[in-house]
N, C-alpha and C positions, 0 to 999 in steps of 0.2 A: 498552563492549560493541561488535564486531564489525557490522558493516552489509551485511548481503548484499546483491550483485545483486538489484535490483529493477524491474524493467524492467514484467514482465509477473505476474501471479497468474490461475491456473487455477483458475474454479471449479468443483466436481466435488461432485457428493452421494455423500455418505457409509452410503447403503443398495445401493450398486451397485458389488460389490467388483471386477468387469473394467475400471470405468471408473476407480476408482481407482488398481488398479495400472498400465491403461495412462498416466495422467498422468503416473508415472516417469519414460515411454520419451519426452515432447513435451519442445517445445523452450520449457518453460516455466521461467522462474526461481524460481516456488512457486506451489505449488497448494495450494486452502483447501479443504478437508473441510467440509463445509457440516452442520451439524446442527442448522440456523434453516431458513431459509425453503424448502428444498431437497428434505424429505422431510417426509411426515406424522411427527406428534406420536407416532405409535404406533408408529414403526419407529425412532427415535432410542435408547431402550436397546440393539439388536441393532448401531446405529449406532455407539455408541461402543462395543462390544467389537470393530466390523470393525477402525476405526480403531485398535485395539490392535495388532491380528494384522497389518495390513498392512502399518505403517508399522515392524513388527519383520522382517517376512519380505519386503520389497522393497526391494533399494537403491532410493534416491533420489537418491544424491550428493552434488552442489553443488545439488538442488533443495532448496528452504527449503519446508519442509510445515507449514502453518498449519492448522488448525481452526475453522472460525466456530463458535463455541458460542452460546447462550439468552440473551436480553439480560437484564437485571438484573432488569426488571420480571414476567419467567415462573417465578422463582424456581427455574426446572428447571438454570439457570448453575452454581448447586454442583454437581451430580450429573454435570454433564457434565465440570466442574475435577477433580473425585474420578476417576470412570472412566480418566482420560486424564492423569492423574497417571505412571504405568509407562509409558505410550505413548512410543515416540521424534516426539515433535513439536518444532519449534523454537521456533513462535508461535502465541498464542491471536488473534484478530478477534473483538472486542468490540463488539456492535453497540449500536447504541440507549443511547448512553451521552448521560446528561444531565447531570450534576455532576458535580465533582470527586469528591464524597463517594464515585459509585458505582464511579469510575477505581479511587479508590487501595482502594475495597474489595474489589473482583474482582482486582485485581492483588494483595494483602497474602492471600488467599485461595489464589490458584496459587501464593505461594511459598512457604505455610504446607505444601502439598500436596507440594511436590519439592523435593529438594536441589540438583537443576539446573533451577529455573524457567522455564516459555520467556518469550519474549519477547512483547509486548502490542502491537495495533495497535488502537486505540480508534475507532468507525463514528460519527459525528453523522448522523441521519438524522429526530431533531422537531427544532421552533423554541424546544422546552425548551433540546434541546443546542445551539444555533444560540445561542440568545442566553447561554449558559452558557460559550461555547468559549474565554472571555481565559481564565478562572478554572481551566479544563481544562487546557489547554495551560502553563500556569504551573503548575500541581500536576505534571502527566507533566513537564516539564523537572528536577523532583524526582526522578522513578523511573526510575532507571535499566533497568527490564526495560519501561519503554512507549519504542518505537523508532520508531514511522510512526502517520500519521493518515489517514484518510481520510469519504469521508462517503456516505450511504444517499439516492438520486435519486429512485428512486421512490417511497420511504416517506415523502421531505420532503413529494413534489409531495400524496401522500394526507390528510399532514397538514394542509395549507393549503385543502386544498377544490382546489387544482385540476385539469386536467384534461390529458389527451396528456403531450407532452415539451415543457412550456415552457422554450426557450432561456434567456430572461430567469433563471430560474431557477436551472438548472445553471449559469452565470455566477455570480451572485450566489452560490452554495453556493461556487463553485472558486477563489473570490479569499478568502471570506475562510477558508476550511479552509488552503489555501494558507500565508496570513499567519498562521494562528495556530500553524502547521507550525514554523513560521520561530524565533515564542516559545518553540516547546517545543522547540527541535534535535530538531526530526521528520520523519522524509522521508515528504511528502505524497504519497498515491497516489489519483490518479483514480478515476472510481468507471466502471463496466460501461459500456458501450455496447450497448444491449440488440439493435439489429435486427444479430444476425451474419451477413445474407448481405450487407450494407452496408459493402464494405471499403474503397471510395472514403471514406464519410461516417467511417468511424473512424477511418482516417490523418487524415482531415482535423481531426474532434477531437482526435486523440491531440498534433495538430502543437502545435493551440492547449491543448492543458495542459503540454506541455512549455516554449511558448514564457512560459507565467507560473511554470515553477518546478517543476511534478509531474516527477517522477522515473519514473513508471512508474503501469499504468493494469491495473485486474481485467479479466477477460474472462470470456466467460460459455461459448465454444465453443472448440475447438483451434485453428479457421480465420482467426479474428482473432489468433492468436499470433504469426504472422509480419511482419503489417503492425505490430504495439505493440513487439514486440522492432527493427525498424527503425528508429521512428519515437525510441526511445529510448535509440538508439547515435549516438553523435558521428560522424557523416561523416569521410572523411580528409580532406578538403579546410577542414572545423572544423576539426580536430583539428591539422591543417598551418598552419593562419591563427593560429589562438589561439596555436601552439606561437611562432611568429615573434613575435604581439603580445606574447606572456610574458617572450621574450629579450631582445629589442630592448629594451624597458620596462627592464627588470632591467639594462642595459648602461650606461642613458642616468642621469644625473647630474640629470637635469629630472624636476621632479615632475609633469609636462605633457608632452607630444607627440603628436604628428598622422605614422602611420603608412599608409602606403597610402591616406590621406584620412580616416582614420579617431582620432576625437582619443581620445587615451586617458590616465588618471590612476588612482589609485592603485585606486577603488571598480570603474570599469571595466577592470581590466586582473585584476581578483579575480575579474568574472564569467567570464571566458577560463582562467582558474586552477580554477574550478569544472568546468569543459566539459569541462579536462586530468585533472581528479579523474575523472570519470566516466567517461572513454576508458581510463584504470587499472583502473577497473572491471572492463569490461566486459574488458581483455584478460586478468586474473587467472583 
C-alpha cells in the first residue's frame, strides 16, 4: 500500500463546513475530520453527512483526508464507518485503541463497509493501550490497510492522574509508540503540540520527534503548519551530506569507512538511505 506524504495533519472539526473546505487550500499534507473530541455528541450525525458532501465537492489533491471517528468503547464507531462508507476519505484515525482485538475489529468492519477501504492509523492514548502496544503493533504488521501510529497526550496524562504537560511523560509515550511503529512497519506520527502561538517551543518539539524517528506531527491550528512541514523535510545540505555518504559507501570495497570524520558501516549509511527516501518524498 502507497505511503503518503506525511509531514503534517490538519486538525479541523467536522461541524464547521468553511473550515473544512478551507483545509484544501493549507499547505497541509492531510487533514483529520474530527468527529471525537472536536464537536458535541449531538452535532456528529449532521457531521458525518458534511464530511460526505465535502470531501465529494472539494478537490483535495495530494491532500490525504482522514477522519478521526468514536473509539471503540462509545460504540457510536459503527455509525460513523457506515455514514462514511461513500465518503471519498483515504484514512480512518482510530483513537483510544487498547488491544489487538479492537484494531483488527474496527479495521475488518471498514472493509466489510467499502470495496475501497481506507486506510487505518490506530491512537494509544490509556496505559491499557500503552501496555497492550507489542501485541498491537504485531497484529497491524498483519493488516495491511493499518499504515501509521500515533498516540493521545492529553488523554494518557488524564488517565494517570496527572497534571499540566509532563515532559517526563510525552518522552516516555514518544519512544515507545515510536518502537512499536518500527514492529508494525508504521510510520509514527507525533502527537499535537497544544499551545499554537508557541512556534519556537514546537520546532523545538517537532526537531526532537524527528531526531528519534517520527515522520511527521498533528497540528491543531493552520500557524503551526509551516514550522512541522519544515522541520520535517531534509535540508539540502542533509540531503547533499547523506547523498555523498550513500555514494562513497556504495564505491568503497570496505565494510567500514570514516568519511569527513564520520565512520560509517552498513546500519549507518541505511539511516542516510532513510533521510534520501524521505527527500523523494517530499519532491514527488
Amino acid at each position: 500500500m502507497s505511503r503518503p506524504l506525511r509531514r503534517s495533519f490538519l486538525y479541523t472539526p467536522a461541524d464547521d463546513r468553511s473550515m473544512m473546505e478551507k483545509s484544501a487550500t493549507l499547505p497541509s499534507d492531510a487533514v483529520i475530520f474530527d468527529l471525537e473530541d472536536a464537536i458535541p455528541a449531538a452535532a456528529v450525525p449532521e457531521a458525518r453527512a458534511r464530511i460526505a458532501s465535502v470531501t465529494k465537492e472539494t478537490a483535495f489533491d495530494s491532500t490525504e483526508v482522514c477522519v478521526r471517528i468514536n473509539g471503540y468503547q462509545s460504540k457510536s464507531w459503527i455509525q460513523d464507518l457506515q455514514a462514511l462508507a461513500g465518503a471519498a476519505i483515504d484514512t480512518v484515525i482510530l483513537p483510544m485503541i487498547e488491544s489487538e482485538r479492537q484494531l483488527e475489529t474496527m479495521v475488518a468492519v471498514a472493509e466489510q463497509l467499502s470495496e475501497s477501504p481506507p486506510e487505518a492509523i490506530p491512537t494509544i492514548e490509556t496505559p491499557s493501550g500503552l501496555f497492550a502496544l507489542s501485541s498491537i503493533a504485531a497484529r497491524a504488521k498483519s493488516l495491511p490497510s493499518v499504515t501509521g501510529l500515533s498516540y493521545g497526550f492529553g488523554d494518557y496524562v488524564n488517565a494517570i492522574g496527572a497534571t499540566g504537560r509532563p515532559s517526563q511523560v510525552r518522552w516516555f509515550l514518544r519512544h515507545h509508540i515510536v518502537g512499536a511503529a518500527a514492529v508494525g512497519n508504521l510510520s509514527p506520527v507525533d502527537t499535537v503540540y497544544q499551545d499554537h502561538t508557541d512556534l519556537e517551543g514546537l520546532r523545538e518539539a517537532a526537531e526532537r520527534a524527528r531526531e528519534i524517528g517520527y515522520i511527521g506531527q498533528k497540528v491543531i491550528h493552520p500557524s503551526q503548519l509551516d514550522v512541522i512541514n519544515d522541520v520535517f523535510t531534509p535540508t539540502p545540505e542533509e540531503v547533499e551530506k547523506a547523498r555523498r555518504f550513500v555514494e562513497t559507501f556504495a564505491d568503497s570495497p570496505k565494510d567500514a569507512i570514516t568519511v569527513d570524520g564520520v565512520f560509517l558501516d552498513t546500519a549507518i549509511v541505511d539511516q542516510y538511505k532513510t533521510l534520501l527516501a524521505r527527500h523523494e518524498e517530499v519532491r514527488s
